[in-house]
C-alpha positions as CSV (number, residue, x, y, z in Angstrom):
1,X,-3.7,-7.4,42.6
2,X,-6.4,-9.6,41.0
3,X,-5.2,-12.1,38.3
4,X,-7.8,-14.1,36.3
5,X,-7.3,-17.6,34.7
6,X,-6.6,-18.1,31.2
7,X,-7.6,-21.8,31.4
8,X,-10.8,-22.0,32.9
9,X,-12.4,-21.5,29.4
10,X,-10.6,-24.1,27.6
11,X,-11.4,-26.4,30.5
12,X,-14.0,-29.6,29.3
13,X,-17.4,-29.9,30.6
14,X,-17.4,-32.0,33.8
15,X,-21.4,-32.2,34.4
16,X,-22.0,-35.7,34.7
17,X,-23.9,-36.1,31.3
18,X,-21.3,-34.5,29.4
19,X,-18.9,-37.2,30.3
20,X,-18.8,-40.2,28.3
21,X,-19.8,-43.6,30.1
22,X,-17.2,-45.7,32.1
23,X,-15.0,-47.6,30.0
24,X,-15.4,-51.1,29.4
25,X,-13.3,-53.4,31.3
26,X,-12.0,-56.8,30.5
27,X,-14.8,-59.9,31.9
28,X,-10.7,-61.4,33.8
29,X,-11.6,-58.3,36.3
30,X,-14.8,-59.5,37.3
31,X,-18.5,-57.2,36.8
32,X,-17.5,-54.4,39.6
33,X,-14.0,-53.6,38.4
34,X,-13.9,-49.9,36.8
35,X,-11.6,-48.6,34.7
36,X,-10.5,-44.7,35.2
37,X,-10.5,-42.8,32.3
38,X,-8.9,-39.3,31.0
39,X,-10.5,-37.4,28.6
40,X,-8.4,-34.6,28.7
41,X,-7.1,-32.9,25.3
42,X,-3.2,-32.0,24.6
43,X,-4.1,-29.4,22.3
44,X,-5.9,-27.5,25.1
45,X,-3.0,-27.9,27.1
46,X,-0.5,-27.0,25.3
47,X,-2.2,-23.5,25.1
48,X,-3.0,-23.5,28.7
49,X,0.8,-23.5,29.2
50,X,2.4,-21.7,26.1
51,X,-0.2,-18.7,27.5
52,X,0.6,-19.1,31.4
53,X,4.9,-19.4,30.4
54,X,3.6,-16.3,28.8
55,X,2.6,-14.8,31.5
56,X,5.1,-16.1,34.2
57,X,7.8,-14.3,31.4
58,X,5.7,-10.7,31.6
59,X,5.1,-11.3,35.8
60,X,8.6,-12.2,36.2
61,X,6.9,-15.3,37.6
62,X,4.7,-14.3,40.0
63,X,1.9,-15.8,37.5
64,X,2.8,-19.5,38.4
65,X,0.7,-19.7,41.2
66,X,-2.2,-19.0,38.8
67,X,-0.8,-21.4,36.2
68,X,-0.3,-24.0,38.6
69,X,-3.6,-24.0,40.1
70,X,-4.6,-24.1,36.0
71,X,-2.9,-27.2,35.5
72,X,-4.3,-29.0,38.5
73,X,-7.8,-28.6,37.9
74,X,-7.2,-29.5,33.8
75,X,-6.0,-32.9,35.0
76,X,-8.0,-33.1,37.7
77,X,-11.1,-32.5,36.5
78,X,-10.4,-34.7,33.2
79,X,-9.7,-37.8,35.2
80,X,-12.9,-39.5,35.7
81,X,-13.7,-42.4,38.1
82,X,-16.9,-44.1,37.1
83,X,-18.8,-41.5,35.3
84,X,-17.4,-38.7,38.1
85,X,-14.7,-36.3,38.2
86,X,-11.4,-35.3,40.5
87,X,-12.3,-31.4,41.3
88,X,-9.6,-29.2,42.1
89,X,-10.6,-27.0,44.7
90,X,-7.1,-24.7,45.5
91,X,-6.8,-21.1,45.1
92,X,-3.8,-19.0,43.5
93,X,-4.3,-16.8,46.4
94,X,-3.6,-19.8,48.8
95,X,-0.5,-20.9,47.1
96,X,1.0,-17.3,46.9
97,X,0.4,-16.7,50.7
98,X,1.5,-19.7,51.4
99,X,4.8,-19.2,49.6
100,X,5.3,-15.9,51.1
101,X,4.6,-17.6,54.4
102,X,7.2,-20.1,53.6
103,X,10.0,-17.8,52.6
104,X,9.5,-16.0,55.7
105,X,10.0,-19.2,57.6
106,X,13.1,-20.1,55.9
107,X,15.0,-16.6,56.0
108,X,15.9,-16.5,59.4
109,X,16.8,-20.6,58.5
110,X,19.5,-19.1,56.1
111,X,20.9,-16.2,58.3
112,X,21.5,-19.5,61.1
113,X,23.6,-20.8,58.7
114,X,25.4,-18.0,57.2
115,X,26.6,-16.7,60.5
116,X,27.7,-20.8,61.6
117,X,29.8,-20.4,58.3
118,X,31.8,-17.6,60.3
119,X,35.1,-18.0,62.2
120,X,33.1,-19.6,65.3
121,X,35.7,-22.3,66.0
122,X,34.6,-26.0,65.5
123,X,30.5,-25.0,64.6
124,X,31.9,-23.2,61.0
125,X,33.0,-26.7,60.1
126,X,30.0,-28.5,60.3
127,X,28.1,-25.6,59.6
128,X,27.4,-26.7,55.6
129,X,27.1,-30.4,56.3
130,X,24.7,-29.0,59.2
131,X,22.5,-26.8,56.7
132,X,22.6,-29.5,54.1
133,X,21.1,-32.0,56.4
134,X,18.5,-29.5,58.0
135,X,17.3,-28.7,54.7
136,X,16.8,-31.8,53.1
137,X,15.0,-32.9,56.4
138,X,12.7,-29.7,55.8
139,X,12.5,-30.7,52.1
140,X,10.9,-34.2,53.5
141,X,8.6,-32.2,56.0
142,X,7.4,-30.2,53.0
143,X,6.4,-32.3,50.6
144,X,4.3,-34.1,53.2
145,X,2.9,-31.0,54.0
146,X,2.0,-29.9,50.4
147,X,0.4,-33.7,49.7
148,X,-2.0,-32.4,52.6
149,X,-3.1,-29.2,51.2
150,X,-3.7,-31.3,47.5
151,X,-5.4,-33.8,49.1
152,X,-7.5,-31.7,51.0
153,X,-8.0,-29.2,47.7
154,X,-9.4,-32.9,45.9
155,X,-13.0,-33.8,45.7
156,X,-14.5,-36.9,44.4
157,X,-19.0,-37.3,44.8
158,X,-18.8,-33.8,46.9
159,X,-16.5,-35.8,49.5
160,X,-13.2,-34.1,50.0
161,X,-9.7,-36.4,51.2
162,X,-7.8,-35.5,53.9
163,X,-4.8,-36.6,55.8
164,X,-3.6,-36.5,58.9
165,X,-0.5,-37.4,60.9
166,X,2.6,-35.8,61.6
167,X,4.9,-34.0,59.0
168,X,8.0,-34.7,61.3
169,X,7.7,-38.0,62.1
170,X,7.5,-38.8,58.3
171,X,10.4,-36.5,58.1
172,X,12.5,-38.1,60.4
173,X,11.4,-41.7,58.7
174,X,12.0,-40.5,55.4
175,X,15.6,-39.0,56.4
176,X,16.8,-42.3,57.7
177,X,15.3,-44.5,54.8
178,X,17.7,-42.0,52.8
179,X,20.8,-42.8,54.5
180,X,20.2,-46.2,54.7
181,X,19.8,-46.2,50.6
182,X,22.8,-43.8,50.0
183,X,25.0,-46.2,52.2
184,X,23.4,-49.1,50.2
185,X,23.9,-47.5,46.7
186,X,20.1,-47.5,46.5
187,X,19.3,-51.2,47.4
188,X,17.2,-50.6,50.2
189,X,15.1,-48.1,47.8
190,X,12.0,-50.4,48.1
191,X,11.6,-51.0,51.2
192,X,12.5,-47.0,51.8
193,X,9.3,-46.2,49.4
194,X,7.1,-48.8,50.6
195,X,7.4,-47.7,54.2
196,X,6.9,-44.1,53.4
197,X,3.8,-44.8,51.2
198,X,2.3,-46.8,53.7
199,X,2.4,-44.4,56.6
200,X,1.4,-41.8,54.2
201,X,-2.1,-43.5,53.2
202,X,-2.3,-44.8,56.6
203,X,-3.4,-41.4,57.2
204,X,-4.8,-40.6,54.0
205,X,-9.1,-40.5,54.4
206,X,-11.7,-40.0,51.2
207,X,-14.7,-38.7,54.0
208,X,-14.4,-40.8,57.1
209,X,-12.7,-43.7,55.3
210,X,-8.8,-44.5,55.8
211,X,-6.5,-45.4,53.2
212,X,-3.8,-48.0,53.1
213,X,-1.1,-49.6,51.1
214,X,-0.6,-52.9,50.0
215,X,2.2,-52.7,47.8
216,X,5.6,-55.1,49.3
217,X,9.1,-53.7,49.6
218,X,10.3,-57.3,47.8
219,X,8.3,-57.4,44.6
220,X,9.6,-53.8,43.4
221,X,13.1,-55.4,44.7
222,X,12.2,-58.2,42.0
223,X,11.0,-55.9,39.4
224,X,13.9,-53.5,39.5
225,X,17.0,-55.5,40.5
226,X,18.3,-56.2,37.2
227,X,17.9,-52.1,36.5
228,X,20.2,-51.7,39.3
229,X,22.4,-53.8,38.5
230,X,23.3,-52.7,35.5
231,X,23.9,-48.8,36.8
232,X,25.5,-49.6,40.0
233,X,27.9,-52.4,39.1
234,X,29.7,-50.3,36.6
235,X,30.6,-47.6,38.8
236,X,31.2,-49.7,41.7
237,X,33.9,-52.4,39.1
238,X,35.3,-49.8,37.5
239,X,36.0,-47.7,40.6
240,X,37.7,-50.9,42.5
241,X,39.7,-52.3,39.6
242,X,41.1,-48.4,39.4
243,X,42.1,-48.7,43.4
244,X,43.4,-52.0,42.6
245,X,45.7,-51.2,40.2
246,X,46.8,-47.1,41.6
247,X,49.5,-46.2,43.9
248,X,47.2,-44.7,46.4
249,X,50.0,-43.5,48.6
250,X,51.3,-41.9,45.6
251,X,47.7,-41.0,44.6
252,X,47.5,-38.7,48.3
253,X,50.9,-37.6,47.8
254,X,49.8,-36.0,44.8
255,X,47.0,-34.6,45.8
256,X,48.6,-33.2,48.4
257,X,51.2,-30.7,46.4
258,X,48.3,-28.0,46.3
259,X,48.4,-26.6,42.9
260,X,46.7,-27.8,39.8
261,X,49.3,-28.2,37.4
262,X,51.8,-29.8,40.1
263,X,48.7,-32.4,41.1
264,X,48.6,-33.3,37.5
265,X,51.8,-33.8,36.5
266,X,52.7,-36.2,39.6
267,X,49.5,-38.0,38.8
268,X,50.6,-38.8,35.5
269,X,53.6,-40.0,36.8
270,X,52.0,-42.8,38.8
271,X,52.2,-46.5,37.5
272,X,49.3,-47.3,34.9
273,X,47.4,-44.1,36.3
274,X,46.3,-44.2,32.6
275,X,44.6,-47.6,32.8
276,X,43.4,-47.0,36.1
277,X,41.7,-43.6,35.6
278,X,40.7,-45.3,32.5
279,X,38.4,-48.2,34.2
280,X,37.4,-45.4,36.4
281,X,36.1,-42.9,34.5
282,X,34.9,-45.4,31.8
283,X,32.7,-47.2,34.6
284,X,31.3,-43.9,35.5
285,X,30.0,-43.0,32.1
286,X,28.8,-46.5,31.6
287,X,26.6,-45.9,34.7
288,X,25.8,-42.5,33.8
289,X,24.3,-44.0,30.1
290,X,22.5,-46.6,31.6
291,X,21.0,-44.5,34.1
292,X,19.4,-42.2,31.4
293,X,18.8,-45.0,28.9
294,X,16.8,-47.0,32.2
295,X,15.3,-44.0,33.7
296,X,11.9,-44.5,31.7
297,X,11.9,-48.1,32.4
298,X,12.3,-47.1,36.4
299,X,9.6,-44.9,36.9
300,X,7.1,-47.0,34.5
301,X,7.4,-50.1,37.2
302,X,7.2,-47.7,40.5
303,X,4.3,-45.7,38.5
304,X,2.8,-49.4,38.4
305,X,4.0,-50.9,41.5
306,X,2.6,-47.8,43.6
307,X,-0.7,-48.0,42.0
308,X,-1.9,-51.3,42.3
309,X,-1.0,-51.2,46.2
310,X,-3.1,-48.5,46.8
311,X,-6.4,-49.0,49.0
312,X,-9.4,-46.9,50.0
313,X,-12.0,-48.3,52.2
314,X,-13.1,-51.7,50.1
315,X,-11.9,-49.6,47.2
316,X,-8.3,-50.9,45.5
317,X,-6.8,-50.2,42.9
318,X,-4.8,-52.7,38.9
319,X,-3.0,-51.1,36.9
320,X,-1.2,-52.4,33.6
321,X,0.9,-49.7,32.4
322,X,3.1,-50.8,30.0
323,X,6.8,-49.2,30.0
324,X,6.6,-48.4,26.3
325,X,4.7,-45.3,27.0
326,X,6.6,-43.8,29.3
327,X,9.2,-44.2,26.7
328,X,7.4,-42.9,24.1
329,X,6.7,-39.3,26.3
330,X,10.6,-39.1,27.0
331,X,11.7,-39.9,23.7
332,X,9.2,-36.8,22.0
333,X,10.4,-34.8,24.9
334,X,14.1,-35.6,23.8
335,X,13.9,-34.8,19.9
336,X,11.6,-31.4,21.1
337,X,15.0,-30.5,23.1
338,X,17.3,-31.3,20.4
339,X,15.5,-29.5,18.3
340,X,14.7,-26.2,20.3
341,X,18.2,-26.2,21.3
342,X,19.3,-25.9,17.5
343,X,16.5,-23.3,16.9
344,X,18.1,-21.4,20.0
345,X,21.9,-21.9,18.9
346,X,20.8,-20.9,15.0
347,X,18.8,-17.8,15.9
348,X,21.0,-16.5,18.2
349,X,24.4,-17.1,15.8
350,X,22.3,-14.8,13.5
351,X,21.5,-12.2,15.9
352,X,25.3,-12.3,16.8
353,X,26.6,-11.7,13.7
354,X,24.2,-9.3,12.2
355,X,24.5,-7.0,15.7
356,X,28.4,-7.7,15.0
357,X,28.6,-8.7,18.3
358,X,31.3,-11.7,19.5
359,X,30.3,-14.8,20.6
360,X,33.6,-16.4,22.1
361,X,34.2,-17.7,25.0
362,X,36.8,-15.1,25.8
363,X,34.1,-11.8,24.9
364,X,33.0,-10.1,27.9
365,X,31.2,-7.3,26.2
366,X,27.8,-6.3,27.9
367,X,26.0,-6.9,24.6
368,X,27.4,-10.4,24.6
369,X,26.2,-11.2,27.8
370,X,23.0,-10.1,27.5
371,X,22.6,-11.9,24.4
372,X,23.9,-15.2,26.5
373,X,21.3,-14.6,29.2
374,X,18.2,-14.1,26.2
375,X,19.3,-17.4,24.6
376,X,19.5,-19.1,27.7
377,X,16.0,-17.6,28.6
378,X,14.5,-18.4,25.6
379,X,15.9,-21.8,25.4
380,X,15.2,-22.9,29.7
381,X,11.3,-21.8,29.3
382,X,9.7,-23.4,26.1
383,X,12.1,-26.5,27.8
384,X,10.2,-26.6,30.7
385,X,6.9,-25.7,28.6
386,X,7.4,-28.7,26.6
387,X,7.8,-31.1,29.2
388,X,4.7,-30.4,31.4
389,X,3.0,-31.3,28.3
390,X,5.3,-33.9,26.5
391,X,6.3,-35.8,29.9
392,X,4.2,-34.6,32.6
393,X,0.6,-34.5,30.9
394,X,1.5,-37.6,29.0
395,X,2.3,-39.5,32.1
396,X,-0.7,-38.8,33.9
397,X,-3.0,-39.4,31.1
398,X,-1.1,-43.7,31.0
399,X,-1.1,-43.7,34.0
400,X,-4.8,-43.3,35.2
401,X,-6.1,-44.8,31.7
402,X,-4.3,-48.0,33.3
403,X,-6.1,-48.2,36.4
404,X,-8.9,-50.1,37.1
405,X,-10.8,-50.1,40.5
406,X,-12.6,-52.7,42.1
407,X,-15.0,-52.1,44.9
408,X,-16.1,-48.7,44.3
409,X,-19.7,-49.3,45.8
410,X,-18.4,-49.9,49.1
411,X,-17.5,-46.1,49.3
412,X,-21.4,-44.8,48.3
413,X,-22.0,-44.3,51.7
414,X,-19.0,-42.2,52.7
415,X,-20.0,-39.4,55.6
416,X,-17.9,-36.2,54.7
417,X,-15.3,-34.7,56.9
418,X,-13.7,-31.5,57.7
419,X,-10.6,-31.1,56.3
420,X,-8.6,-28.4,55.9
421,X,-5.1,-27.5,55.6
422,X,-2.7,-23.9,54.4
423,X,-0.5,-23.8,52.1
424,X,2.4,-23.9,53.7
425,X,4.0,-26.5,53.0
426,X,3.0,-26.1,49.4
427,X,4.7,-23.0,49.6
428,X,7.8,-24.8,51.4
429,X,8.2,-27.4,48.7
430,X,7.7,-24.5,46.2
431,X,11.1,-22.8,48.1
432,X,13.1,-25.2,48.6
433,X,12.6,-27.4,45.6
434,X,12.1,-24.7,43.3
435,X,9.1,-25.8,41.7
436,X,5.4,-27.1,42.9
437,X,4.5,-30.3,42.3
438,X,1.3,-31.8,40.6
């Protein structure tokens, strides 16, 4: 079966003199510091997506391999580094195989663990804790595997990247960085990323020249402490002063009676359980608010931190990204929720009560299910429509119009490479994370 692309008309010229000229960048850089520029459109794609959702709706969502690849070679070959454009060189084909592949890979994965979950003495109780830890290790080898097949799908002046290097190690690195930040509450975070970015473009290439990365563990420490702060001390007071104050013999006892309404009735019964599942709960939902409140501001200063340490060759990268606009794309993307979900909720009370058809929580009619399932449909995909193009296109289009690159004649003479790489691990990140990545 044959599928064609609905975006490649839509797509802007990318000959070199259709492109505008580089954009002009502040004398403070110096003469040979470029600024990157994106000249793509949201109006073309927001109708790339509204027509590939479309699609992925009528395919059941086989079409997302097609849209994906779509979306890839919009932003790709809108993103222009002096005077020349990223090209997107991946298939459909490839990421479909490659995902059929993977789920093949992963099946016999899943049967392991479903018969350790049997009666087989001491292995059935570590057998979920086991599976959970396997697969977020595979998760790790995955994505490094999938930034190998988009790296080696990218071209820049007919040179293609590559990478190299071994998706296990980084796997086994990556897995210990994340216990070391889940027993640190996230502390060790930057030095976690800054390790696993540098042996990642210590085996990135653009032709026969390596990559590196310059960016230090200790200034996104300095940039970011005060945001963790302010989401980890809540949770971590509130939860103390409540274990300060509780009973916790009594606490266990009560925990231990077994049945729901006998749990809660001892534990209202313990000494200022009020109070103490008060500070609790209320430090909880003060982390929880900051979290999404800060979120924005987070991913604005490791957007900017990551960029400026990256290196190619004599080639490195500024950026000033400013956390206003990342911001402004959540914000939009926040009222466009609010707002569908009351379109959803509206249209379907309607529907409801001209089919005569129960809504309550207690109506387990077929018709009322069904109509549960459309809203939730029709609500979850122009949701994630809107946010490739509200959040995800927005982002990309700051974030390369902040970076300037100095040094970019020192690559002119780059000899091109071989490089090749499956889709496999595209596919695996695709299965296991339930959604490619761009």
């Amino acid at each position: 079966m044959s599928m064609v692309s609905v975006a490649e008309p839509w797509q802007l010229p990318i000959s070199p003199p259709c492109l505008p000229p580089p954009l002009p960048v502040a004398s403070t850089l110096g003469p040979q510091a470029d600024r990157v520029g994106f000249f793509g459109k949201s109006g073309v794609y927001w109708r790339l997506m509204v027509w590939g959702t479309l699609l992925q709706a009528v395919t059941l969502g086989l079409y997302r391999f097609w849209l994906f690849t779509d979306m890839r070679r919009y932003l790709w070959s809108n993103t222009v580094i002096d005077g020349e454009s990223l090209e997107y060189t991946g298939t459909p084909i490839e990421l479909l195989l490659g995902f059929l592949i993977a789920i093949g890979i992963l099946i016999p994965i899943y049967a392991m663990i479903f018969v350790g979950t049997l009666e087989l003495g001491m292995i059935s109780r570590f057998s979920s804790l086991l599976g959970l830890a396997v697969f977020a290790m595979f998760g790790k080898y995955a994505s490094y595997r999938a930034r190998r097949y988009r790296l080696t799908r990218t071209v820049l002046r007919g040179v293609r990247f590559n990478q190299t290097g071994s998706g296990l190690l980084y796997a086994i690195r990556a897995t210990l960085w994340s216990i070391a930040n889940i027993t640190t509450l996230g502390l060790t975070y930057p030095w976690a990323v800054a390790s696993l970015e540098r042996y990642k473009m210590r085996h990135t290439f653009y032709g026969d020249v390596g990559g590196k990365f310059v960016g230090a563990g200790w200034r996104l420490f300095l940039r970011g402490i005060l945001i963790w702060i302010a989401i980890v001390v809540p949770i971590v007071g509130g939860l103390l002063s409540a274990a300060a104050i509780l009973d916790r013999s009594a606490i266990a006892h009560a925990l231990s009676l077994g049945k729901g309404a006998a749990i809660l009735g001892a534990l209202l019964k313990i000494k200022n359980f009020d109070l103490g599942a008060g500070l609790g709960v209320g430090g909880i939902a003060l982390s929880i608010v900051f979290l999404v409140v800060l979120y924005p501001a987070f991913q604005a200063i490791v957007m900017r931190w990551w960029l400026a340490g990256l290196q190619v060759g004599g080639a490195s990268a500024a950026s000033d990204l400013r956390i206003s606009r990342y911001y402004g794309a959540y914000v939009r993307y926040a009222l466009c929720v609010v707002g569908l979900a009351f379109a959803v909720l509206f249209t379907t009370g309607i529907i409801a009560a001209a089919a005569k058809v129960a809504t309550a929580a207690n109506d387990h009619s077929g018709a009322g299910m069904a109509l549960g399932l459309a809203a939730y449909v029709a609500f979850l995909l122009p949701a994630w429509t809107i946010y490739q193009v509200v959040v995800t296109f927005r982002l990309w289009q700051v974030a390369a119009q902040s970076v300037t690159v100095r040094g970019l004649a020192t690559l002119e003479n780059v000899q091109a490479n071989q490089a090749s790489s499956t889709a496999v691990g595209e596919g695996l990140a695709d299965a296991l994370l339930g959604a490619a990545a761009i």
